[in-house]
C-alpha positions as CSV (number, residue, x, y, z in Angstrom):
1,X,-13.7,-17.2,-6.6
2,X,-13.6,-15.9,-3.1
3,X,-15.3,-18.6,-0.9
4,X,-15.9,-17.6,2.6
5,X,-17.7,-20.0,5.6
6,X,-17.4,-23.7,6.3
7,X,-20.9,-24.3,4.6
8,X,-20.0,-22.4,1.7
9,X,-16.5,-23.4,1.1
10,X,-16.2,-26.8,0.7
11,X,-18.8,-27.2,-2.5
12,X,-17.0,-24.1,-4.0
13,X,-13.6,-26.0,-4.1
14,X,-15.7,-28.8,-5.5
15,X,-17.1,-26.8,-8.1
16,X,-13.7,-25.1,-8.8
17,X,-12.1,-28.3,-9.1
18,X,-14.9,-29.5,-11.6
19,X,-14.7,-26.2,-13.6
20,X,-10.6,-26.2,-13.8
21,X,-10.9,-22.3,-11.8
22,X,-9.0,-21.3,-8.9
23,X,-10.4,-20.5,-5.3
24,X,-9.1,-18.1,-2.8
25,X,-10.0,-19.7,0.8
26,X,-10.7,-17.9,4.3
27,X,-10.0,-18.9,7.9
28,X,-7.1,-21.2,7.5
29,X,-4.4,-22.1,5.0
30,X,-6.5,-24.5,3.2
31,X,-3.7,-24.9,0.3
32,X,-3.7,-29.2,1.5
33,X,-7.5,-29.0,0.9
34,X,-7.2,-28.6,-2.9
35,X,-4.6,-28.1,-5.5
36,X,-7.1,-25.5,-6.9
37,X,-7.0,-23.1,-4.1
38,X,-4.8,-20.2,-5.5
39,X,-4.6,-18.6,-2.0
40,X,-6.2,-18.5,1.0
41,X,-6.7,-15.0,3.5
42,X,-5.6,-16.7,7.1
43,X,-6.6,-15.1,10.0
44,X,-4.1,-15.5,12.9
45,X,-6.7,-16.4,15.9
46,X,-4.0,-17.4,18.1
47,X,-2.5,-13.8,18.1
48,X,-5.8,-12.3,18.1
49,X,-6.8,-14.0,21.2
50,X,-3.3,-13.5,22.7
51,X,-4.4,-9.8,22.2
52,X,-7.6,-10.4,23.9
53,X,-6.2,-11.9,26.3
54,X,-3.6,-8.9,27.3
55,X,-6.6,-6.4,27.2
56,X,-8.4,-8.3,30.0
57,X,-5.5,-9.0,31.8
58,X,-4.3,-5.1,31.8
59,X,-7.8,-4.2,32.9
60,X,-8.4,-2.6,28.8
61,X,-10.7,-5.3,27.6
62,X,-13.8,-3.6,25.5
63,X,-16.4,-6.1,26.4
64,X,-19.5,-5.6,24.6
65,X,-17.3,-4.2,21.7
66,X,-17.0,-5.6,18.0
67,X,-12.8,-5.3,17.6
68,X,-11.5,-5.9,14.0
69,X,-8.0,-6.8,13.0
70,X,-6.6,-6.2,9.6
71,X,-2.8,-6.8,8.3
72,X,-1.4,-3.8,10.2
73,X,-2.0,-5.8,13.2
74,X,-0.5,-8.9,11.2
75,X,-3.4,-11.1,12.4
76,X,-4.6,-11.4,8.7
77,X,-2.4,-12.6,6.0
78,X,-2.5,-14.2,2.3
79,X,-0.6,-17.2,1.8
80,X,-0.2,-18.5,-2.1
81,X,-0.2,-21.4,-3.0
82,X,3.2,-21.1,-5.0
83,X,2.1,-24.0,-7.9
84,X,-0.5,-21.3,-8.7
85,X,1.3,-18.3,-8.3
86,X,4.5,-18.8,-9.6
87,X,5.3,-15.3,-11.2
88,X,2.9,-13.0,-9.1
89,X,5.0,-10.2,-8.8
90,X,5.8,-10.2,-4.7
91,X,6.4,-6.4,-4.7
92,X,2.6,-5.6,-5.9
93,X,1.5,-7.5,-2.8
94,X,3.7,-5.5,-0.8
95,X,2.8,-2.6,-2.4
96,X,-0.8,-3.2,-1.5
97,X,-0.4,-4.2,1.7
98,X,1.5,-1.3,2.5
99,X,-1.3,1.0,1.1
100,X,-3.8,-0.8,3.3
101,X,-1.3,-0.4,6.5
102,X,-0.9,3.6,6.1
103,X,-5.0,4.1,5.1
104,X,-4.2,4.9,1.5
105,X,-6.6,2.2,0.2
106,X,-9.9,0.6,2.1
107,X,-11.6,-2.4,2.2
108,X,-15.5,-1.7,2.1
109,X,-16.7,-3.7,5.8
110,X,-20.1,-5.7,4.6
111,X,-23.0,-4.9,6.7
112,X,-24.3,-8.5,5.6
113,X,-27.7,-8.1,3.5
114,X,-27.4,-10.9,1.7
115,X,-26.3,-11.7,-2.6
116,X,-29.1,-8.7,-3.3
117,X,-26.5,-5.7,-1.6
118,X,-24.1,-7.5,-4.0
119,X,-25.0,-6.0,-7.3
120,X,-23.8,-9.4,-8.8
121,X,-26.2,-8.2,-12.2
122,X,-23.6,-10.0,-14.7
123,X,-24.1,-13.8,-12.8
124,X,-26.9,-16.1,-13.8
125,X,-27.3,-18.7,-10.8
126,X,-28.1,-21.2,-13.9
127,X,-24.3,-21.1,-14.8
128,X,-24.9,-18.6,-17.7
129,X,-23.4,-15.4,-18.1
């Protein structure tokens, strides 16, 4: 389970931890939260707003502007949590960060919309599948 959002996250990990599954976190390294979170995707805000910063400072900031980072800047990373991940093969990850750097793969931006744009058709919110 990917959980995303302070609202959202928290019960997940609950529910993971209940369930015996793994959670992959967002924000922060949130590996102290729960022994169940595999992973967690940590955006680097201090060198984002460093960047910011710069921008403004060298007259280049786009105000008004949505600016996204992604791990070519290296202001997005994923740190395991090695109890978890013991054997993941670190050359994959590599591999697909690498392929994300140079364009050869995409991540799909979400334009929000809500579960419905999510073509979740396999998950019962009951808990049955």
């Amino acid at each position: 389970i990917f959980a995303c959002g302070s609202n959202v996250e928290l019960p997940v990990i609950e529910a993971a931890e209940s369930a015996g599954k793994n959670v992959i976190a967002s924000e922060t390294d949130k590996s102290t939260m729960s022994d169940r979170i595999a992973a967690s995707a940590v955006k680097d805000f201090q060198k984002a707003l460093e960047s910011i910063l710069k921008q403004y400072a060298e007259g280049e900031f786009p105000g008004g502007n949505e600016i996204s980072y992604t791990v070519s800047d290296e202001m997005i990373s994923l740190v395991f949590n090695e109890d978890v991940f013991s054997d993941i093969d670190r050359s994959k990850y590599k591999d697909i960060i690498e392929a994300l750097e140079s364009g050869d793969i995409g991540i799909k931006k979400s334009d929000g919309g809500g579960l419905s744009k999510l073509n979740f058709d396999n998950i019962d919110i009951d808990g049955e599948m």
